[in-house]
C-alpha positions in Angstrom: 0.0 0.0 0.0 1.6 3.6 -0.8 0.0 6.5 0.7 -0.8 9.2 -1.7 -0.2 12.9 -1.6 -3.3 13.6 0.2 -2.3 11.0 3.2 -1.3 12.0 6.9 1.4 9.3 6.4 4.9 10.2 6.0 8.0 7.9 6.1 10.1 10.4 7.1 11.5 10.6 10.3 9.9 13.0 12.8 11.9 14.9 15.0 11.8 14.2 18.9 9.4 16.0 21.3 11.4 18.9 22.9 11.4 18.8 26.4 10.8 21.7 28.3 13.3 22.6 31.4 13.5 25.0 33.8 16.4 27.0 33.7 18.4 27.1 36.8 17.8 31.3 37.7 13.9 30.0 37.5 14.4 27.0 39.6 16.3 29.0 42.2 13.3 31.9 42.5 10.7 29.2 42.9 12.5 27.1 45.6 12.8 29.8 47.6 9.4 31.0 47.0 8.5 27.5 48.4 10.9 27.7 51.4 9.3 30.9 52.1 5.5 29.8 52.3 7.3 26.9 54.6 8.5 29.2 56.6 5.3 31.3 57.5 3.7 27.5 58.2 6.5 26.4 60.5 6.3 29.2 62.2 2.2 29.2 62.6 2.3 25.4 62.8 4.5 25.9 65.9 2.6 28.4 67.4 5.3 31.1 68.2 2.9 34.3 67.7 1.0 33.2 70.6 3.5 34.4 72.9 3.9 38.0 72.3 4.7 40.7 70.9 8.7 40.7 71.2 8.9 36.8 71.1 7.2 36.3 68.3 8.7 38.9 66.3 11.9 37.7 67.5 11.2 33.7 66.2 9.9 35.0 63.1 12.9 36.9 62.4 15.1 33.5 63.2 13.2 31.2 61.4 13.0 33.6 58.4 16.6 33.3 58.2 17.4 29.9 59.3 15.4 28.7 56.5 16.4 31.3 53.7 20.1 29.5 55.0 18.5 26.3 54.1 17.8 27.4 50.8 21.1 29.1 50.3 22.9 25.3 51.2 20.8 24.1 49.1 21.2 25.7 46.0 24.9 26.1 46.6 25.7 22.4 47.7 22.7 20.6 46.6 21.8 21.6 43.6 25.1 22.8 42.3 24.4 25.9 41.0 27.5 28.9 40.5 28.1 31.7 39.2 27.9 30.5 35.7 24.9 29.1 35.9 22.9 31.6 37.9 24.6 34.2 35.9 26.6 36.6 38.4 28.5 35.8 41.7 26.3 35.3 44.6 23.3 35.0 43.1 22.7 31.3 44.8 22.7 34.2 47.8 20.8 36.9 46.2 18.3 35.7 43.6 15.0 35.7 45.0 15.6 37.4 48.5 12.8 39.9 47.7 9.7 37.7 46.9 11.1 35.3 50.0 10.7 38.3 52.7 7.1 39.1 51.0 5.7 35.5 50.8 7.4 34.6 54.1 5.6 38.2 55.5 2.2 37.1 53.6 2.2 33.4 54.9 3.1 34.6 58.4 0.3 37.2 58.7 -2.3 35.5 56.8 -1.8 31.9 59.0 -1.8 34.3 62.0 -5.0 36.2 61.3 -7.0 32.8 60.6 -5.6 30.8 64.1 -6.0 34.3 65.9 -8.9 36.0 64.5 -9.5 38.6 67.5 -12.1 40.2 68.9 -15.6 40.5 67.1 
């Protein structure tokens, strides 16, 4: 049987499907992202707000940066990212520190205001 020029069928080899990766700048900024919403849980989950004002603030502080350290040994050590592949020197420090502080800051308060709702 020979398939006409009107036919879907082609002998010709077809190329393989590309395979979409995440490059490794990307990776990095979502990771932390992730560490961050971790983060505001850990510290909700462990109920350190409950204990005031100064203490709280204090343990959010230290989590905040014990885990942003996490990420940092991570990226460095784990994953095996430089400055080649993150494009500049200390970025496996750098890249993402801004949206970690604001998701971290979301997560916290958000977790806070539904376990402690306040007065109605």
């Amino acid at each position: 049987m020979v398939a006409g020029s009107g036919s879907n069928l082609s002998l010709e080899p077809s190329e393989p499907p590309r395979i979409r990766s995440i490059s490794p700048p990307t990776l990095v900024y979502w990771t932390r992202l992730g560490f961050a919403v971790l983060a505001g849980v850990l510290y909700n989950a462990l109920g350190l707000g409950g204990q005031g004002v100064l203490f709280g603030t204090s343990w959010a502080i230290s989590m905040g940066i014990g885990i942003y350290a996490i990420s940092v040994f991570l990226v460095k050590y784990v994953l095996r990212y430089g400055p080649t592949e993150l494009k500049g020197p200390n970025k496996h420090i750098t890249l993402g520190v801004g949206s970690y502080i604001i998701w971290f800051l979301f997560t916290t308060i958000l977790l806070n205001t539904i376990i402690y709702p306040g007065p109605y």
